[in-house]
Structures are given as C-alpha cells and as structure tokens.
GULUM-703492 format. One line per 4 residues: number of its first residue (from 0); their letters; for each residue x, y, z of N, C-alpha, C. Coordinates in nm, 3 decimals, decimal comma, padded with zeros to 5 digits. Layout:
NUM) a) X/Y/Z/X/Y/Z/X/Y/Z; ...
***
This chain:
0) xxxx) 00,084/-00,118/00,000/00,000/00,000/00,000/00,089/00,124/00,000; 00,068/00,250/-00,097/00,184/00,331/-00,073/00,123/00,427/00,043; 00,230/00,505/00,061/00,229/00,607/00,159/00,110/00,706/00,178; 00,072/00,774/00,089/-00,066/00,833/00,113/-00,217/00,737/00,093
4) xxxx) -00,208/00,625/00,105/-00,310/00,594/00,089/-00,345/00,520/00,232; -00,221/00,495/00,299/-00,221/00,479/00,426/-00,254/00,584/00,513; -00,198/00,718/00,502/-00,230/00,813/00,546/-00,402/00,834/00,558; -00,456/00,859/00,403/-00,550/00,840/00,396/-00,631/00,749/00,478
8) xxxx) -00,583/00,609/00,492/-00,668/00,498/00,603/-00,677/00,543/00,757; -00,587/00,621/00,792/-00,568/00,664/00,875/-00,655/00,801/00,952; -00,709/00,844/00,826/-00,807/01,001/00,862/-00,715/01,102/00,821; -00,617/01,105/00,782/-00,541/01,217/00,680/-00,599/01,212/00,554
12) xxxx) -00,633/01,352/00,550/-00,666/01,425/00,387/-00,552/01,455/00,343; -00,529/01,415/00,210/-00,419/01,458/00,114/-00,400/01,522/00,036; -00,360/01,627/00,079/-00,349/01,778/-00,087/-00,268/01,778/-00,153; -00,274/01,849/-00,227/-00,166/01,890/-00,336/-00,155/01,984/-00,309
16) xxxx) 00,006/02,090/-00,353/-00,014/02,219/-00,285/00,058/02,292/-00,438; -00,048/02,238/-00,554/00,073/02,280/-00,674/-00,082/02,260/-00,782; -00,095/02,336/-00,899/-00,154/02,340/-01,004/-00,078/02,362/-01,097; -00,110/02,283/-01,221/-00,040/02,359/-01,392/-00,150/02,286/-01,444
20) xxxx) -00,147/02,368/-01,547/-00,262/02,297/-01,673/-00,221/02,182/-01,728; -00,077/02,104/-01,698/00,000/01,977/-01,732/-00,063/01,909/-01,679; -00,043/01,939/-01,543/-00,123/01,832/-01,415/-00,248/01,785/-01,487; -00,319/01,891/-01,551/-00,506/01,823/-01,587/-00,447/01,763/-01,692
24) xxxx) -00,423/01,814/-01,816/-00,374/01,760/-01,963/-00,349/01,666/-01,960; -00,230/01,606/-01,792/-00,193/01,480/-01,891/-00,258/01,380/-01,784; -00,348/01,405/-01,728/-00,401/01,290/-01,667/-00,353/01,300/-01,523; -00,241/01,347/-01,488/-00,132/01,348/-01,382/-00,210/01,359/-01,248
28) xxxx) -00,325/01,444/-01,239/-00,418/01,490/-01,115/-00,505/01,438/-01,097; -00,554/01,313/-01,201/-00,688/01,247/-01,247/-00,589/01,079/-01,161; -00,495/01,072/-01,196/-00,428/00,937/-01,139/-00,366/00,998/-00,968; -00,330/01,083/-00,945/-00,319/01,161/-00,782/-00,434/01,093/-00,706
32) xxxx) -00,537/01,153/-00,733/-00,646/01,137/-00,716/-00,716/00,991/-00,701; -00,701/00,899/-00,843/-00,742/00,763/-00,784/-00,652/00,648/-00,731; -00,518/00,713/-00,758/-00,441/00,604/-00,700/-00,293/00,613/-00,572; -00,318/00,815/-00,571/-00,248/00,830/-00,410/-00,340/00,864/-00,311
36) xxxx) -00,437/00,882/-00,358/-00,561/00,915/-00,234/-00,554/01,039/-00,213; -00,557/01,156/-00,340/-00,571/01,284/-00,304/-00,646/01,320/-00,268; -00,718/01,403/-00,172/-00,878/01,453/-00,180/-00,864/01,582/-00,142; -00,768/01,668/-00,222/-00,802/01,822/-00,170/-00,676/01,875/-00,312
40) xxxx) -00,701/02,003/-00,312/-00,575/02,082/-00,379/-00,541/02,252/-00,343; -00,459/02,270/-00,315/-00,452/02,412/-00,268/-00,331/02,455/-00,392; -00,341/02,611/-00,405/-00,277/02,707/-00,493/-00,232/02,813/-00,432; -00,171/02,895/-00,494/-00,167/03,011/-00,489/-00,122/03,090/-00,589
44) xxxx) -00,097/03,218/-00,621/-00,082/03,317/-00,728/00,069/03,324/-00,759; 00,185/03,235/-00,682/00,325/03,206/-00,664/00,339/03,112/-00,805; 00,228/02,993/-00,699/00,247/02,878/-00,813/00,225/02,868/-00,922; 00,112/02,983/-00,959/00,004/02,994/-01,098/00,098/03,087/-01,165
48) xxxx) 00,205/03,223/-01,128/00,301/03,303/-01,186/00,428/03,153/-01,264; 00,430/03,093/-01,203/00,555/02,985/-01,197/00,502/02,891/-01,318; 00,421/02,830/-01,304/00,343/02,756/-01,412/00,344/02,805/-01,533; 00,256/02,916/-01,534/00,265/02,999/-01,626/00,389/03,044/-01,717
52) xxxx) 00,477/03,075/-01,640/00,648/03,122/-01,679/00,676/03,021/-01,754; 00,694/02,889/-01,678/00,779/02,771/-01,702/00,737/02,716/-01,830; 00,594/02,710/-01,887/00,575/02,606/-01,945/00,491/02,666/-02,087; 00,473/02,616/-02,138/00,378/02,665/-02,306/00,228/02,634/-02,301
56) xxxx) 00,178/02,548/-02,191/00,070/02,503/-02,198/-00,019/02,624/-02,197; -00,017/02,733/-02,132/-00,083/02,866/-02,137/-00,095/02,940/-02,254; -00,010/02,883/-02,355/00,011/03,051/-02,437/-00,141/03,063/-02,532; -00,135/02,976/-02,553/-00,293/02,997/-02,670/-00,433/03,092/-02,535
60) xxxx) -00,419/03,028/-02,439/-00,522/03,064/-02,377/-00,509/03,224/-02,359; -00,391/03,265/-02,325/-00,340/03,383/-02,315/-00,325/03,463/-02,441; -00,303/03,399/-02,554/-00,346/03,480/-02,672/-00,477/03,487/-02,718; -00,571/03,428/-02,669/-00,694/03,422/-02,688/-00,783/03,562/-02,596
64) xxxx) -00,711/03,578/-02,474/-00,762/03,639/-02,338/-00,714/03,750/-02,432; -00,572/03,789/-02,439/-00,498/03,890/-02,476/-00,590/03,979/-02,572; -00,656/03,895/-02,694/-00,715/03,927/-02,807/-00,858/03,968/-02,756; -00,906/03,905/-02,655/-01,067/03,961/-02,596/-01,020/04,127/-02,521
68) xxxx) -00,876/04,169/-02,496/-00,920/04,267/-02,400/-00,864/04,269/-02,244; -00,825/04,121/-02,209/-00,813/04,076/-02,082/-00,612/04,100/-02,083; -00,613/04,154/-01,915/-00,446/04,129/-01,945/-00,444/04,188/-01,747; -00,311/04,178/-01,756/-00,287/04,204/-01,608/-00,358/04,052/-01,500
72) xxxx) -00,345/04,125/-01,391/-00,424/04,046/-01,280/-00,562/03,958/-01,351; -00,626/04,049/-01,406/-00,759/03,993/-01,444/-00,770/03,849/-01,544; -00,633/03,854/-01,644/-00,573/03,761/-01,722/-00,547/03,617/-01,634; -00,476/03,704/-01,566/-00,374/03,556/-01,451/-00,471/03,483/-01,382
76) xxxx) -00,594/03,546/-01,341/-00,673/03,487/-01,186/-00,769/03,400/-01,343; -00,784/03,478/-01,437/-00,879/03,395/-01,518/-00,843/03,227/-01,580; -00,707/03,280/-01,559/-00,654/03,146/-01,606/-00,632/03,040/-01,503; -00,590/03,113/-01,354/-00,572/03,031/-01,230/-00,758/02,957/-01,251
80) xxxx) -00,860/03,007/-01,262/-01,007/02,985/-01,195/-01,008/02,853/-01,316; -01,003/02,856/-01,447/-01,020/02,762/-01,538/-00,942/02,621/-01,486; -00,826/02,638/-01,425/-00,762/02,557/-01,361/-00,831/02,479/-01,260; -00,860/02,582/-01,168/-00,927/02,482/-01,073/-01,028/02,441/-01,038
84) xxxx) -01,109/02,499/-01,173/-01,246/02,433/-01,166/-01,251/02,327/-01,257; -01,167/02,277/-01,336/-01,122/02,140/-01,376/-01,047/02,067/-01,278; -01,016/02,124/-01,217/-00,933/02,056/-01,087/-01,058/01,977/-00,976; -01,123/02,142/-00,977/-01,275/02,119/-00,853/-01,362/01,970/-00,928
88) xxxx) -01,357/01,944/-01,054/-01,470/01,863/-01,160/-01,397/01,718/-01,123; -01,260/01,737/-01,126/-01,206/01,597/-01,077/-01,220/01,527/-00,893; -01,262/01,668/-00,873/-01,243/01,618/-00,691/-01,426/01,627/-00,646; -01,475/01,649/-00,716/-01,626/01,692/-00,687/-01,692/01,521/-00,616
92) xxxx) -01,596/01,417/-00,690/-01,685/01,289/-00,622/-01,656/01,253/-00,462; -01,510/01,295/-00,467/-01,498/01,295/-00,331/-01,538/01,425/-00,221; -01,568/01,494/-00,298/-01,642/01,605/-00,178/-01,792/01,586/-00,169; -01,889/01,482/-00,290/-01,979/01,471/-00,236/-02,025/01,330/-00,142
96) xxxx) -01,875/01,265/-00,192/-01,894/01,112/-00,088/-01,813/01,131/00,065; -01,769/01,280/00,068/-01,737/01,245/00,241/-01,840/01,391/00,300; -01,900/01,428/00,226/-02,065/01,512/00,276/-01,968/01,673/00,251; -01,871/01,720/00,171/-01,779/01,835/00,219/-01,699/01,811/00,285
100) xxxx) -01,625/01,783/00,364/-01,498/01,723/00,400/-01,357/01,738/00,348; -01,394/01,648/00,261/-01,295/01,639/00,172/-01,337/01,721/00,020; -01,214/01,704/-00,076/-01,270/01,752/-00,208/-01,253/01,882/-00,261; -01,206/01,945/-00,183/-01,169/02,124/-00,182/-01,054/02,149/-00,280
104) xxxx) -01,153/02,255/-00,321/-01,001/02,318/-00,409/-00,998/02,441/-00,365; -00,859/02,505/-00,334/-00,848/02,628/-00,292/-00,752/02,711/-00,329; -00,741/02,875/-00,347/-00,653/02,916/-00,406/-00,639/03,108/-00,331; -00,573/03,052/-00,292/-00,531/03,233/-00,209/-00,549/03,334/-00,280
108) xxxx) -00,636/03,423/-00,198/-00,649/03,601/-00,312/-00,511/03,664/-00,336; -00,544/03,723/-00,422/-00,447/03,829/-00,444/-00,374/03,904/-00,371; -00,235/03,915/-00,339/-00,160/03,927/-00,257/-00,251/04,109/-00,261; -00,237/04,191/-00,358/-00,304/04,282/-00,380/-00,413/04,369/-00,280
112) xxxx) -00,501/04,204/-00,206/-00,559/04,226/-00,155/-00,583/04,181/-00,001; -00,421/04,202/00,071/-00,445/04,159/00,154/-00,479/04,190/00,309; -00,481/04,349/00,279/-00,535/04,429/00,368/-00,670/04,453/00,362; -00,747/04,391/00,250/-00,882/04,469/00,288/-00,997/04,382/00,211
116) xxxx) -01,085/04,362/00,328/-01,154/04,235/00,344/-01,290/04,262/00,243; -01,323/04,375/00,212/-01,436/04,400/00,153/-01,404/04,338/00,002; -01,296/04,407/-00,052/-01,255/04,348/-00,169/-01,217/04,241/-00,225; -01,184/04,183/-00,075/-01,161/04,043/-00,113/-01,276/03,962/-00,114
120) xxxx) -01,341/03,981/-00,021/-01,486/03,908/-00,082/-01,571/03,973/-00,187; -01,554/04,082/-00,255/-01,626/04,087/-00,367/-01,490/04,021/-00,490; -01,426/03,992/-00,488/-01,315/03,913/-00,589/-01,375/03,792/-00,555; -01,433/03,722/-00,462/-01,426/03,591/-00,459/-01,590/03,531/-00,471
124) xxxx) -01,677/03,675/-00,494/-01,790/03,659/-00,519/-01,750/03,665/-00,708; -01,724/03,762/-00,723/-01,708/03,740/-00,844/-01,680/03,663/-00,942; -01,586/03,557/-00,880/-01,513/03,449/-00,914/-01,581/03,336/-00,929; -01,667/03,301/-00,825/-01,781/03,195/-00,822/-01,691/03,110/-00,684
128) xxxx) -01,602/03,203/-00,603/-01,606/03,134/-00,505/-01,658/03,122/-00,370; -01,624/03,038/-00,284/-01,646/03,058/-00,187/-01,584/03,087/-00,066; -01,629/03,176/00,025/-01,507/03,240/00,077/-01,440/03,143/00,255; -01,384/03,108/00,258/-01,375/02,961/00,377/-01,213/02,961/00,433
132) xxxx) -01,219/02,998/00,555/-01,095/03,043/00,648/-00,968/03,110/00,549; -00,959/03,215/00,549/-00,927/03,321/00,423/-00,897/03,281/00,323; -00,860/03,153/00,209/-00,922/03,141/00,103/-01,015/03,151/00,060; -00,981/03,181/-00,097/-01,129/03,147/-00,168/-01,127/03,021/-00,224
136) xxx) -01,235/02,963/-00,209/-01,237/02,801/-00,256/-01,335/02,816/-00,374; -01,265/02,708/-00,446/-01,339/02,667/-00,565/-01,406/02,566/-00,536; -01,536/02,564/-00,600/-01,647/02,459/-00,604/-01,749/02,460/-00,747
***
C-alpha cells in the first residue's frame, strides 16, 4: 500500500499544494487522485506566476484572453479559476462522498488584496467562489 493511501486509512486528507494545466492535460491529477488518495488541492498566485512562466501550456489561452481585452491580474486569476475548476470537476466525487470534508479546491487572493476584506470578498464573489478560512475556494 503506498504512503498516502495509508495516510488516507488513517483520517489524513491529502493535498496537493501545486496546479499547472499539465497536471489536468496529462491525466497526472486524475491518477493523484485515484491512486495516491488525493482529496483536496490548494494554490496560490506564486504557483500559478511559476506555471505559467515555465511552461507553453498557457500561451494559446493567453493569446486568446490577450485578443478579448483581458491582461494584467484579471488575465492571470482567469486562467488560475479555469484551472481549478477542472481541478474542482475531478475532486467533486470525493467532496460529495465524504458530505464536504474532503474535495476542496483552494486558491489564495491576491496578494493585492491583503489588507482589505471587503474586496476580497467581492473578488471571490465574483469568481464563483467561496469564501472559507481566508481562502477562496473553488467549487
């Protein structure tokens, strides 16, 4: 039995603390998931800058955004949210088989906004998230 799935037997939830659009593409978060016993994923705007940098999987989406109008912050978080609501679509069975519990996807506001609470919950209304011990969670 490997290591997180023991954990898992044990009453440990297992996150991930990393997103790229690789992870979904190549299956990589879809096999996490059924065969290390993931049941959660957390982000942040570090990891989603880093992803982004590192790799090509973004660029069409970003020339697509670029071409609507979209750029800056508004670009980046749009591309972080597409992420993890394919992320949220893969974990949705296990958040409705342990009642909410498990199954969370989550992704830290904008450093931008970290003095001031009004704005951050209208960013995370906006977003379609939900707002749950100062993340905003995707669902």
């Amino acid at each position: 039995m490997k290591a997180t799935q023991q954990l898992h037997n044990l009453g440990q939830s297992v996150w991930l603390d990393n997103i790229t659009r690789e992870l979904l593409t190549s299956g990589t978060l879809r096999h996490y998931i059924s065969e290390l016993s993931e049941t959660g994923l957390t982000s942040n705007p570090t990891i989603f800058d880093k992803a982004i940098k590192d790799a090509d999987f973004y660029d069409a989406a970003i020339d697509q955004k670029t071409a609507e109008g979209k750029s800056g912050e508004a670009l980046f978080f749009e591309l972080a949210l597409e992420d993890l609501t394919q992320a949220a679509d893969l974990l949705r069975p296990i958040h409705d088989a342990t009642g909410g519990v498990d199954g969370w996807v989550s992704l830290e506001v904008s450093p931008l906004l970290a003095d001031d609470t009004d704005d951050t919950i209208k960013a995370a209304a906006h977003s379609n998230l939900l707002f749950f011990k100062g993340e905003a969670v995707c669902f």
